[in-house]
Structure formats: C-alpha cells, structure tokens
C-alpha positions in Angstrom: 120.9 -58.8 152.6 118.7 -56.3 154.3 119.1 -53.6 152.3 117.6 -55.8 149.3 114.9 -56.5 151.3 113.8 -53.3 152.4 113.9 -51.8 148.8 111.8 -54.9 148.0 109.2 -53.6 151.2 109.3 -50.3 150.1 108.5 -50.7 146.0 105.6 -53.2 147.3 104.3 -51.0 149.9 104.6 -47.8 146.7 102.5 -50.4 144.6 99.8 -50.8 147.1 99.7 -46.7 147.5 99.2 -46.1 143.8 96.2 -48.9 143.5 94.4 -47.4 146.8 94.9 -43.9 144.9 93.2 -44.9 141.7 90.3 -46.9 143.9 89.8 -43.7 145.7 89.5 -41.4 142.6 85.8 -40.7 141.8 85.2 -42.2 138.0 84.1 -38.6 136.5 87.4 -37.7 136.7 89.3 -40.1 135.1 88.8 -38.9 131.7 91.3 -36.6 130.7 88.9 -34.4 128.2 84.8 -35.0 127.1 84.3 -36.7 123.5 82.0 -34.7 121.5 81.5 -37.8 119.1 81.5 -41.5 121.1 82.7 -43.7 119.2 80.6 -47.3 119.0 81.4 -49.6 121.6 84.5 -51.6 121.4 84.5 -55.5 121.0 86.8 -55.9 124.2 88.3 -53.9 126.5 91.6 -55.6 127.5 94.6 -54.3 126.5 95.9 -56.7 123.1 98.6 -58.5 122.7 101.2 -58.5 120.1 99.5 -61.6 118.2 96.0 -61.2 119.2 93.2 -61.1 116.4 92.5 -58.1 114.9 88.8 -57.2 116.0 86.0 -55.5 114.1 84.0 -52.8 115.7 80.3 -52.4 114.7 80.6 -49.0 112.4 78.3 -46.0 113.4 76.5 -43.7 111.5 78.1 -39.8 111.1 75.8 -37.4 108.7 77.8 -34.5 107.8 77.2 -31.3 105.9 78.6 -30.4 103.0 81.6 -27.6 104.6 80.7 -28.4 107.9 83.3 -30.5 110.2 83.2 -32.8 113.3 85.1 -33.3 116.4 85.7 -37.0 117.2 87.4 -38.4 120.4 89.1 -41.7 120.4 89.5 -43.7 123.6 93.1 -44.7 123.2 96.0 -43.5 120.7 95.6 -44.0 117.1 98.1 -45.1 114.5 96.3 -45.2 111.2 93.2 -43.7 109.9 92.0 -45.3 106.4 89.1 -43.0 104.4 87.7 -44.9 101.5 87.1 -41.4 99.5 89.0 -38.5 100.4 87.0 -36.9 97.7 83.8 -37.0 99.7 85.3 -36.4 103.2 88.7 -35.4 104.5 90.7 -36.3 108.4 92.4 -34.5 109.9 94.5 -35.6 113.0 95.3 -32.9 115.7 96.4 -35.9 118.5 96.6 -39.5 119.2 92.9 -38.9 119.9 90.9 -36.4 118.5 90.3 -36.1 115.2 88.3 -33.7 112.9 86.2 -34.6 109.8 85.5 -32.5 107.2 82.7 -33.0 104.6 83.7 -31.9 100.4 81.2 -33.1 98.7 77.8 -35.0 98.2 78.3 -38.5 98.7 78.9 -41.6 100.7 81.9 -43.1 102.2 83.6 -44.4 105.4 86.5 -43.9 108.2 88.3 -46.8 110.6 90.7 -45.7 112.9 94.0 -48.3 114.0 95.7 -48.1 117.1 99.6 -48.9 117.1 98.8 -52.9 117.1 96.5 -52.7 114.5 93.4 -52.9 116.1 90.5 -51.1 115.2 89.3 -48.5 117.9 86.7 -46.8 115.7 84.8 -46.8 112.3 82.1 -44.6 111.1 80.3 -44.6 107.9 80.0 -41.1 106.7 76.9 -40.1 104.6 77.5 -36.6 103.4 74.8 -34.2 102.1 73.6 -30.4 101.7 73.5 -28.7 104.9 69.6 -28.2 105.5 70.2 -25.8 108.3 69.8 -22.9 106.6 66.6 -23.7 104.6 65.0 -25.1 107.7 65.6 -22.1 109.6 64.4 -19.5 106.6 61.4 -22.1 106.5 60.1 -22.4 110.1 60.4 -18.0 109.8 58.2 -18.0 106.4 55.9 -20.7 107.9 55.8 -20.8 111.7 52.5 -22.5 111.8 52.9 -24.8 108.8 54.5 -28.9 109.6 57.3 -29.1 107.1 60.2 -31.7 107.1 63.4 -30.2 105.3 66.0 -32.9 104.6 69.0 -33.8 102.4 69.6 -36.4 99.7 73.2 -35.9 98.4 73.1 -32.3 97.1 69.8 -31.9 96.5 67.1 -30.9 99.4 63.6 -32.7 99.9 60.5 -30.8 101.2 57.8 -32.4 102.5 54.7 -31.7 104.8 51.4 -29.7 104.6 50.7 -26.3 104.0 47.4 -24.1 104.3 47.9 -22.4 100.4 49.1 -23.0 97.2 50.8 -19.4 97.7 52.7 -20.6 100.6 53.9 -23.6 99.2 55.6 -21.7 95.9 56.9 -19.1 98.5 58.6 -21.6 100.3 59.7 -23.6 97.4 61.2 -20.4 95.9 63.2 -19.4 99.3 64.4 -23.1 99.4 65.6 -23.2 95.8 67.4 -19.4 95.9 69.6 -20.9 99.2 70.4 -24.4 97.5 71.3 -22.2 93.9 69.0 -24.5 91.7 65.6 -24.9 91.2 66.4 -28.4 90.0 68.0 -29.3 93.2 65.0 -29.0 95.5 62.2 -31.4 95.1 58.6 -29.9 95.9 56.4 -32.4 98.2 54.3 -29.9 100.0 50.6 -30.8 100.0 48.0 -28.5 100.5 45.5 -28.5 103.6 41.9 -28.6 102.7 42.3 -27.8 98.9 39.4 -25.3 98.0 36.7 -26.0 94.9 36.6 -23.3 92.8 33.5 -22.8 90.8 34.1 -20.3 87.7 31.0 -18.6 85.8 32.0 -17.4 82.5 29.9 -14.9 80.8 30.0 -14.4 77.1 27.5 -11.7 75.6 27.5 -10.1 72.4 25.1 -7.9 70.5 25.4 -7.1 66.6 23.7 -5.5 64.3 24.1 -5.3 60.7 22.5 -2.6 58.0 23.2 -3.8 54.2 21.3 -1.3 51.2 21.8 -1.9 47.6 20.7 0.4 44.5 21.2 0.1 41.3 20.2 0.4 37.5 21.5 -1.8 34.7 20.5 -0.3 31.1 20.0 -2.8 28.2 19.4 -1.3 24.6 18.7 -4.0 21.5 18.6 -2.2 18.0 19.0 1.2 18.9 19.5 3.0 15.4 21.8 6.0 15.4 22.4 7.8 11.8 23.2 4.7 9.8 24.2 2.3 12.4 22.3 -0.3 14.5 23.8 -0.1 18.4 23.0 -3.2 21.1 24.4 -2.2 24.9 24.1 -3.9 28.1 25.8 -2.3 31.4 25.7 -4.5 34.1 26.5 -2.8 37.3 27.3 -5.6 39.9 27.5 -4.9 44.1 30.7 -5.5 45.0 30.5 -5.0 49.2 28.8 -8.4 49.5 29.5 -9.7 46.4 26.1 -11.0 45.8 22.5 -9.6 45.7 20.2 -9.8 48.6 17.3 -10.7 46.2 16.1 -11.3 42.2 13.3 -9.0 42.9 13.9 -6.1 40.3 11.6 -3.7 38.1 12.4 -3.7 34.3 10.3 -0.9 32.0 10.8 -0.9 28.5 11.4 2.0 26.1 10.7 1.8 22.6 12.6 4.6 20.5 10.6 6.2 17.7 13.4 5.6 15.5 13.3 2.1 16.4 15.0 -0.4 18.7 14.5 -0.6 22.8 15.8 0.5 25.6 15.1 -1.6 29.0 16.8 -0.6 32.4 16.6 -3.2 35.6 15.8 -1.0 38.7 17.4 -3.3 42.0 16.9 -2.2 45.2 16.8 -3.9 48.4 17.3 -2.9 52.1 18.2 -5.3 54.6 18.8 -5.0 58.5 19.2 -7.4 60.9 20.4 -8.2 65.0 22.5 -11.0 66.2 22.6 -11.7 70.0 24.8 -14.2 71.3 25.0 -15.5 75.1 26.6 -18.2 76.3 27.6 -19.0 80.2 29.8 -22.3 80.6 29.9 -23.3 84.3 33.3 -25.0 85.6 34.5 -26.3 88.9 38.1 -27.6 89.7 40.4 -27.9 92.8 42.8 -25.6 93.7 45.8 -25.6 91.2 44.1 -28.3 88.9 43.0 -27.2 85.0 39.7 -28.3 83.8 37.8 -28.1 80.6 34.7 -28.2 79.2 33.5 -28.0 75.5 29.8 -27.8 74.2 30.0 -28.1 70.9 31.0 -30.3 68.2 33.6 -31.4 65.5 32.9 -30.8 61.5 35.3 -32.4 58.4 37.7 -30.7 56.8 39.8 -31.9 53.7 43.8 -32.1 54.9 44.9 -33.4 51.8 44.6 -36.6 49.9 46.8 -39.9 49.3 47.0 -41.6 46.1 47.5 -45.5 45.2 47.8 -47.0 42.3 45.2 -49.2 42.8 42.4 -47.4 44.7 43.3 -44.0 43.4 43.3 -41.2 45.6 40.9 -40.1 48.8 40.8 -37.4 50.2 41.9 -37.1 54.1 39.8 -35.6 56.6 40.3 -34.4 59.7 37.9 -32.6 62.3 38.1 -29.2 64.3 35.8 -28.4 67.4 33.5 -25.9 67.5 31.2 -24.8 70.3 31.2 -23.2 73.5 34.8 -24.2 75.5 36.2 -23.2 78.6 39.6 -24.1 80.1 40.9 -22.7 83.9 43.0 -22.8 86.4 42.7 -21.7 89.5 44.7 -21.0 92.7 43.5 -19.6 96.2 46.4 -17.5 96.9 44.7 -16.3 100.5 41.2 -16.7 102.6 38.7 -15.5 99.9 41.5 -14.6 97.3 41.5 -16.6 94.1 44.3 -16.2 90.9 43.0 -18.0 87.4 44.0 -18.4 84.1 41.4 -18.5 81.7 41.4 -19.7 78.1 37.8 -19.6 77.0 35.9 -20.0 73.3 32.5 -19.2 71.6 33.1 -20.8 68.0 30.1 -21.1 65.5 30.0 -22.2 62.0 29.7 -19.1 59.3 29.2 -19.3 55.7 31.1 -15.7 55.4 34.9 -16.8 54.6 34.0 -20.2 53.5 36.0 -21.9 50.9 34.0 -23.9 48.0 35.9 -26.5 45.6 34.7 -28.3 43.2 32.7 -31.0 45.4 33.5 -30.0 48.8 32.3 -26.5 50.7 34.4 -25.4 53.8 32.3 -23.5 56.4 34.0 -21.1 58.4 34.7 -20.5 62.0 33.2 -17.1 63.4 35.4 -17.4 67.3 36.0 -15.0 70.1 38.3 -16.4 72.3 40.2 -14.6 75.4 43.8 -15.7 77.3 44.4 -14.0 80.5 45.4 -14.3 83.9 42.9 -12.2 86.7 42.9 -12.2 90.6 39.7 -11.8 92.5 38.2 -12.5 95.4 35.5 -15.2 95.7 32.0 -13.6 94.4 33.9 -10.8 92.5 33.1 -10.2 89.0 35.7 -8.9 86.4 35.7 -7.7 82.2 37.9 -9.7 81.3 37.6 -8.6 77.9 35.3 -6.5 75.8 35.0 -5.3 72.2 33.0 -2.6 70.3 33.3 -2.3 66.8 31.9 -0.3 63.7 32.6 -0.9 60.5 31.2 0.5 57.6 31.9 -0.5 53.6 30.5 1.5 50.5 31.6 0.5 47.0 30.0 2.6 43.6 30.0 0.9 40.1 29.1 2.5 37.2 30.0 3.6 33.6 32.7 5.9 33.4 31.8 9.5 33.6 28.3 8.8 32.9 28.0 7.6 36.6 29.1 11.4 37.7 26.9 13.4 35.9 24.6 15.1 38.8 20.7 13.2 38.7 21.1 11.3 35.3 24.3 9.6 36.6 22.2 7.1 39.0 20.7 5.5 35.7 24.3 4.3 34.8 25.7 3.3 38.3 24.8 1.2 41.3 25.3 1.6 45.2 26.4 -1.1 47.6 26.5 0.0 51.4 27.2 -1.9 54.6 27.4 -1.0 58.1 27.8 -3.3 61.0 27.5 -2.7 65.0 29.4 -5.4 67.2 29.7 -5.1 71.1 31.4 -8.2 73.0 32.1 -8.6 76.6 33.8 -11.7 78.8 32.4 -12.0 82.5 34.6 -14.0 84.7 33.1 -14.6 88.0 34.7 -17.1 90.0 33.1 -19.0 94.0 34.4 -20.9 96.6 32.4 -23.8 96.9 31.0 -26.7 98.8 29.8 -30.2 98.1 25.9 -30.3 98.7 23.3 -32.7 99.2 21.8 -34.4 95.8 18.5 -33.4 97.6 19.5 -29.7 97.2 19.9 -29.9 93.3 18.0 -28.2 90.6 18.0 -30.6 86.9 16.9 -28.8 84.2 14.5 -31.4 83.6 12.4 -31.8 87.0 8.7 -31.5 86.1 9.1 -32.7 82.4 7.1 -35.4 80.7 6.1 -36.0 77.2 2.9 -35.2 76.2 0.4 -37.8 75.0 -0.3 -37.8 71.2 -3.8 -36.1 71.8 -2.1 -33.4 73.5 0.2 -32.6 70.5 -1.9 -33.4 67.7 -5.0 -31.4 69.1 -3.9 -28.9 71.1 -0.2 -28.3 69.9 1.6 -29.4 73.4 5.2 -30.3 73.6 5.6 -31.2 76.9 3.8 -31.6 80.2 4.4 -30.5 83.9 4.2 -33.1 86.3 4.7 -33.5 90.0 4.7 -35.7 93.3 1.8 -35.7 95.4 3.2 -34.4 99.1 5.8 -32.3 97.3 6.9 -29.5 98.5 5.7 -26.5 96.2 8.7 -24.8 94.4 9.3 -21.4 95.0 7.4 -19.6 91.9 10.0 -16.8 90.1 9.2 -13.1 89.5 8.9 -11.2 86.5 10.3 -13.2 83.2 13.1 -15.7 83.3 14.1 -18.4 80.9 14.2 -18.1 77.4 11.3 -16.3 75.7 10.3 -17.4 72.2 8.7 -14.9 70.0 
C-alpha cells in the first residue's frame, strides 16, 4: 500500500509544480506568436463543451485591396472557414491559426471561422475595393500643399478636397485616372480655393471703304431712213457689278437726221464713295471655369415653311434668328496672373446685299464676323485674336458687239460698271482679374442726366440736361475728346 500512495504524493506534488510554473511566467510571454489582425472579442472564454450553444461573435470590419492580402491570427485552432463569395475574396489556411485573405475583386462579402466544436472564433465582413495607395502617394507628390482625400468605392476611386487652380485640379484628375486605367472610374470632387473673376474686354473694329463708278451710253434711234427702209433701234446697256443704277439722273440730246428720223443717246454716269466704321466692345465677367454670355441685339422673322389645313388654309411659319453684338467665354486661371479662354464672339447686322425677295415677304441678310479660338494670357495682356484685310475689286463692260471695241467711238455703244472695296477687321481680347467693388465706386452711363423741360427743346433745341448734388464731389473732368462725336 505504500507504494500507491507515494505515486499518488508524487503526481500531486508534480501538479502543484506545473501551476506555480505557469503563475510565475510573466503574461507577455504566453503567446506563442503576435497577431497582425485581432480578431473581435469573443462571447466567452471558457473552454465549450460538447453540447454547449453555439455562440455568435460580433463581426469586424476588414477593408482590403484589390490584390492585396492579409495576415490574420486566430486565438485557438480552427476547423472550418465559410466565405460567402469566393469570387470577391479568397482564404487561405497555412495553420490551425493563421490565415491569409486575399482580395479578387470589387465587392462585398464575409468570413467566420469554426473551431473543431463548432464554435465561432472569428468573423469579419470584408469590403473590397481599388487599392488607393498608389494614387494617394502620386497625389500628395503633385500637390504637397493641397488637402485632398483619395478613397475607394468598389473599383472606382473618389477625389475630394480643395485645390488652389483649376490647372491643378485636371492635373491631378488626369494622374489619378492614368493609374486606375479609366477616366470613367475616377469621380472628380476637387473644389477650387478662392475661384478668380475674370473680366474679358472684347474689341471688335473694322474700317471699310467702298468706291462704285458707272458710265454709260444707251442709243435710241426712231425712223431712221436708210435707202428705202425705215430703221427704229434701242441698245440698252445695263450695269451688271451692282446690278442696279446708283441714280435716274441721266443726260439725253436729241439728233435729228437730215434724211429724217432721230437719234437720242442717254449719257449715265454716277460716282459713288463711301466709309463704313464699325466698333463694338462687349464687356463679360465670369468665375473661373464657368461660360457666360451676353447678346446686344435682337431677333427678326424669317419664313421656315408653311402648314396647310383644309379649313384655314395655309400660314406660313416663322421663326426668329439673333442678331447683334454676342459674346460667349470661358475662362480658366491656369497660374497666379495666368488666364486660358475660349472665346466665341459675334458682330451680326442686318444687310440688304444678299437678301431674298418673294412675292410678299423680303428676307434681309446677315452681314457677321464671328471668331472661335482658344488664347492664354496673362491678366492685363492684350492679344489679335483675329484680323482681316481685304480688297476686292469687280469691273464688268456691256456693249454692242464689235461696235463697243472700236478705239473713241466704241464708248457711245458700251457702258462701264466698276467696284472696289477696302475692308480691315481686327478682334482685341483683353482679359482682368477682378474684384467686387463698392456700389459707391460705380460709374452709370446715366449719372448727370435729366430731361429737359419743353421750353428747353422747343426753343433752344436741348435734349437733355446736366444735373447734380449740392456737396458733391466734382468729377474728374477728361482731356482731349472722348465719347462719341456727332458731326
């Protein structure tokens, strides 16, 4: 009996050993390797029995890249792993307790992990997404100073934050969409710091000058008798450059024959010059990388067809076209002082050259010079942005058949039309950086005006009158001439 005791002592006395020797060890050492993922904490942490309740741990949220992986440490040995989308993400299991997640694709889906009695150690619900490592790090090197938030919605990447430019921001929108592989994919919600006013001056100015001469005889010849027969001729020589005469003036002797009958000839001539000047300077302000427009002008009729009914008969549809002075930009402040537009801008008039007359209705014509282009200058620079100078010159003869080539006589059976015209056109852009300003600080065109009073316009001719405010300051008087002079 004493041998079963003492082997009795001796396991009870190895028991009390091992207990001191785990009470002695210091709790950083324990742990057999770190966890580079903890899992969420666990519902209980007594070992379970072979018909306790399955328990539910609280899942954790795991963002993963898309081709990037994941190292995740379990605190006890795992049985079963269940992935609700391999598709999205993959597991793969190196030991009891460490596993590696994988992400394939955009998308959303989750992981549990059993342990050998079918209790759940750990679950994670797995959101994957582009990587955004890359683009933030290309980003904060384009744009050290500027705040920008880069993040990932399924495959596509979201920037948001402020920049100082409208520059910058394309130049970071472009890096961004060359690393995700499609413009599509990145969505573009930089804002711009302090957005600029740009105030565009647009010059239009054209001279042209126009030299018309017409000369011509027409003969006319009522019983003319030559030998035995009894001629009447007329020879009309029209001017065919303008296809009309400047004026009815003419000169018309008369010849009588001594054999009898007349001879009458029409002597036309008319000289006509004359000098067009055109200026107009449309003024436009708009925010960096907004459009505006403006258009001084009008809209005039023009037939577009008719509809018919039985009952009503037909009418005629109309439809209207503007005309006037218009003047569309864009612009963008690409740097400090440095400004990039697009201008589309329009002097329009009507013109009764090239107009269309039917049986009621007359169609004026449109005389336009237009421009389309893109510049870059700085704030205060001027720039052509487009110019014309033109001659053209028309002459048309008409006369009898070799009658009108004989060497002096010839001008008596013949008529001379000529034209010459002088054009010279040129577009001023001139585009400033502005500020708002007090109302106070304003010019109107109308300060100082007031209708006259009837004595004033019937006696003394007076349009208008200058007024003022007593205690005013005194406006600053301009030198040399200014304004519109009327002759």
């Amino acid at each position: 009996m004493q041998k079963p005791l003492a082997a009795k002592a001796g396991l009870t006395i190895a028991f009390l050993a091992a207990l001191m020797a785990v009470a002695l060890v210091p709790e950083g050492l324990r742990a057999a390797e770190p966890q580079l993922v903890a899992p969420p904490p666990a519902a209980t942490q007594q070992r379970p029995q072979l018909n306790a309740p399955v328990v539910h741990t609280r899942a954790g949220f795991l963002p993963l890249g898309v081709g990037k992986s994941v190292v995740i440490d379990l605190p006890r040995d795992a049985k079963d792993v269940l992935i609700a989308n391999p598709a999205i993400a993959n597991a793969v299991i190196r030991s009891a307790r460490r596993a590696y997640l994988i992400g394939v694709k955009a998308g959303q889906t989750n992981i549990v992990f059993f342990d050998g009695e079918g209790q759940q150690i750990a679950a994670y619900d797995i959101e994957v997404a582009f990587d955004t490592t890359g683009v933030r790090a290309a980003v904060q090197r384009l744009a050290p100073s500027a705040q920008i938030k880069v993040d990932a919605i399924g495959d596509s990447v979201v920037l948001s934050g402020s920049v100082a430019s409208a520059a910058e921001a394309q130049h970071i929108f472009d890096t961004a969409a060359r690393l995700v592989g499609d413009p599509a994919k990145v969505v573009n919600g930089l804002t711009i710091r302090d957005r600029e006013q740009i105030l565009l001056k647009v010059t239009v100015a054209e001279v042209q000058r126009n030299i018309l001469k017409q000369l011509g005889v027409d003969l006319n010849g009522a019983s003319v008798n030559i030998g035995s027969a009894v001629v009447n001729f007329t020879n009309n020589n029209p001017f065919s450059a303008q296809n009309q005469t400047l004026s009815n003036s003419a000169i018309t002797p008369t010849l009588n024959l001594p054999n009898g009958g007349t001879v009458s000839a029409t002597l036309r001539a008319m000289e006509q010059a004359g000098i067009m000047r055109t200026l107009a300077e449309p003024n436009l302000t708009a925010i960096s990388g907004e459009s505006a427009k403006f258009l001084a002008g009008g809209e005039f009729p023009i037939p577009a067809g008719q509809s018919c009914d039985p009952t009503t008969g037909c009418q005629i549809q109309i439809q209207f076209k503007q005309f006037g002075v218009a003047l569309e930009f864009t612009p963008v402040v690409l740097s400090e002082g440095k400004i990039s537009l697009r201008v589309s801008t329009e002097v329009s008039e009507l013109s009764s050259e090239g107009a269309i007359r039917l049986a009621t209705v007359t169609i004026p014509a449109l005389r336009v010079r237009r421009a389309n282009s893109t510049v870059e200058l700085p704030s205060g620079g001027s720039l052509v942005m487009a110019g014309l100078l033109q001659e053209q010159t028309k002459q048309n003869l008409n006369g009898l058949p070799g009658l009108m080539n004989l060497p002096v006589l010839g001008a008596l059976f013949k008529s001379r039309d000529y034209l010459t015209g002088q054009t010279e056109l040129m577009i001023m852009v001139t585009p400033y950086v502005v500020k708002p300003n007090a109302p106070q600080a304003l010019v109107r065109p109308d300060d100082g005006f007031a209708n006259p009073s009837d004595q004033s316009t019937v006696l003394l001719g007076r349009l208008n009158r200058i007024y003022g405010v007593p205690g005013a300051n005194e406006p600053k008087r301009l030198k040399g001439d200014y304004g519109f002079i009327l002759d």
